[in-house]
N, C-alpha and C positions, 0 to 999 in steps of 0.2 A: 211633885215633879210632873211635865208635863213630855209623855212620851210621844205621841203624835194624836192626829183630829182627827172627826168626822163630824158632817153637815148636817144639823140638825133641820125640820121643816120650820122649827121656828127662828130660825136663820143663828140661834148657838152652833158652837163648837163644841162637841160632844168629846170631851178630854179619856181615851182611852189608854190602858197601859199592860194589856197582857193581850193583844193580837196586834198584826203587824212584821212587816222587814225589817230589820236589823241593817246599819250600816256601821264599820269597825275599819279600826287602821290610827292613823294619825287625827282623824275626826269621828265623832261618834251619835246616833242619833238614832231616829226609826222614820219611816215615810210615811209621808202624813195616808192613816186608810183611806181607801176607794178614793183618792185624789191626786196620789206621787206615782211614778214607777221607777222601779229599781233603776233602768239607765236614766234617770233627770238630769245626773250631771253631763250627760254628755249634751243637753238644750244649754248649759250654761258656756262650756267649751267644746272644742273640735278635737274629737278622740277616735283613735281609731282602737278598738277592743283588740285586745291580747285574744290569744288559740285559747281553747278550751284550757282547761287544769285541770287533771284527775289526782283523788284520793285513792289510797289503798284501803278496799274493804279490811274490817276489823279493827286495823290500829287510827286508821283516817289523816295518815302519814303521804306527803305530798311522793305522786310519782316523777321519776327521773326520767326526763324522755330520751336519756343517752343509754338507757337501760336495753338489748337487744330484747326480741320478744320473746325468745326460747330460754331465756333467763330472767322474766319480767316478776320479780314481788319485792316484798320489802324486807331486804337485805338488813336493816338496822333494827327488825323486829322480830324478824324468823329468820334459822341457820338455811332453812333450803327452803326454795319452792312447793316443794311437796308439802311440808310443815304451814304452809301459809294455807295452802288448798286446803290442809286437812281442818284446821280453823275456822276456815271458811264455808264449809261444809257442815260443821259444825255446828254453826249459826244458821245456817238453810239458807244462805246466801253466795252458791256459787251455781243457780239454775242458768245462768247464761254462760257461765265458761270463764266469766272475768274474776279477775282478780283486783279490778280496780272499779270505780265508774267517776261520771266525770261530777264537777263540784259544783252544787246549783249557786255559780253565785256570780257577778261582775266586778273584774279587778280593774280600778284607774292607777296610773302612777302620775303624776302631774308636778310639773317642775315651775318654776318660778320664771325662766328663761324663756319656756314655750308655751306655756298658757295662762299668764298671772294680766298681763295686758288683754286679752280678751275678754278675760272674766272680767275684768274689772268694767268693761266696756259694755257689757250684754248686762252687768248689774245697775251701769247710769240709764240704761233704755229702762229697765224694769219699775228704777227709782222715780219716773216721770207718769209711770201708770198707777203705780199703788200709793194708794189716800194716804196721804198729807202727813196725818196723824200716827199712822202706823209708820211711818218711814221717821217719824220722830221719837218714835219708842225704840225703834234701833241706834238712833243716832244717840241716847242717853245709855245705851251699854261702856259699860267699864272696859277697858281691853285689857283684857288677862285672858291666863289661860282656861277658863272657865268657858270659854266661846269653844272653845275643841273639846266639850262633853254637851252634849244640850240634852242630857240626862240631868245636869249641875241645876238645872232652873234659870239659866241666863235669857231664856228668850220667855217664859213664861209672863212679865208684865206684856208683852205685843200681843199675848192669846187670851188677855185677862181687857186689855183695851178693846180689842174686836169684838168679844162679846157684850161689851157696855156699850158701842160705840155704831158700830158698825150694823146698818139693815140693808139686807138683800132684797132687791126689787123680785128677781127671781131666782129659779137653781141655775139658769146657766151661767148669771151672774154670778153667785155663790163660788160657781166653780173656778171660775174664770180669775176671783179676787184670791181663793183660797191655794192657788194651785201658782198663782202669781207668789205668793208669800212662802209657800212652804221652797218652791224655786228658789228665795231668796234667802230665806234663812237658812240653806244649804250650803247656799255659794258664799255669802256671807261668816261661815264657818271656812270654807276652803281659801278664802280673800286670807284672811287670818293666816292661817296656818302657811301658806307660801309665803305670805308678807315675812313671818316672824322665822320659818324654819326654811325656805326657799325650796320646799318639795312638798307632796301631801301623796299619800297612798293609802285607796279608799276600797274597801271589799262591800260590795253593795249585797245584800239578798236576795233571790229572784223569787 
């Protein structure tokens, strides 16, 4: 299985699978290292990022922000506040006073209605930049649901083509091809998943 890349100097793709961000939800995958950043998809559509999200230390139970502050912990884990603190204390994790912190991570929700036309629009620019040949090894994918894991091995012939196929003049080149593709085998995931379920909600890793 092919978790995500890095650029070799002899212009491979170095197929790595135990470092890296995690992306979960309705789509699933890792960013390609030292090449992707967690917000990408917002280069594919126009998103404006959700507030912060915090967790409850200990249980890692989402906080309620209708919650007042003089009664702020996790009610469905611990009878009182005090019990939560005491927990938390416990673990050596209450030196700043919280009882929460916030969740290193990027949430999209992304609807069919308001952003499936743009995507799909910013992936016909991208399809006129990247070689010929790789834009053909996607066009030979099955559609099932095997496109919403790319844990499943569905993209792995396009990383298996690049490496036979493909020489880099330089690294900025490199970069530029590889940061082009991993771009679209994102969106190419997300194309799906609106196409088929009319929503896609993506928790990115930072």
């Amino acid at each position: 299985m092919i978790y995500l890349c890095k650029i070799l100097n002899n212009n491979t793709l170095l197929l790595l699978t135990n470092m890296g961000r995690f992306y979960t939800g309705d789509i699933e995958g890792k960013f390609w290292f030292g090449i992707q950043s967690s917000s990408d998809i917002s280069e594919l559509v126009t998103y404006k990022e959700h507030k912060p999200i915090y967790i409850w230390k200990s249980c890692g139970c989402y906080v309620d922000d209708d919650l007042p502050e003089d009664d702020k912990y996790c009610n469905a884990c611990f009878l009182s506040k005090n019990e939560h603190i005491d927990t938390v204390e416990e673990e050596g994790d209450y030196v700043d006073g919280l009882l929460y912190i916030e969740e290193q991570s990027i949430h999209y929700s992304l609807d069919k209605e308001r952003h499936y036309q743009e995507l799909v629009d910013n992936m016909s620019k991208m399809k006129e930049i990247i070689d010929e040949g790789i834009m053909e090894e996607y066009e030979s994918i099955k559609q099932t649901d095997d496109i919403l894991n790319a844990f499943s091995g569905v993209f792995n012939h396009i990383f298996d083509y690049m490496n036979k196929n493909i020489v880099f003049e330089d690294n900025i080149e490199k970069h530029k091809v590889c940061s082009l593709v991993a771009r679209y085998t994102l969106g190419y995931q997300i194309e799906y998943c609106l196409r088929t379920t009319e929503s896609c909600n993506i928790q990115c890793e930072t």
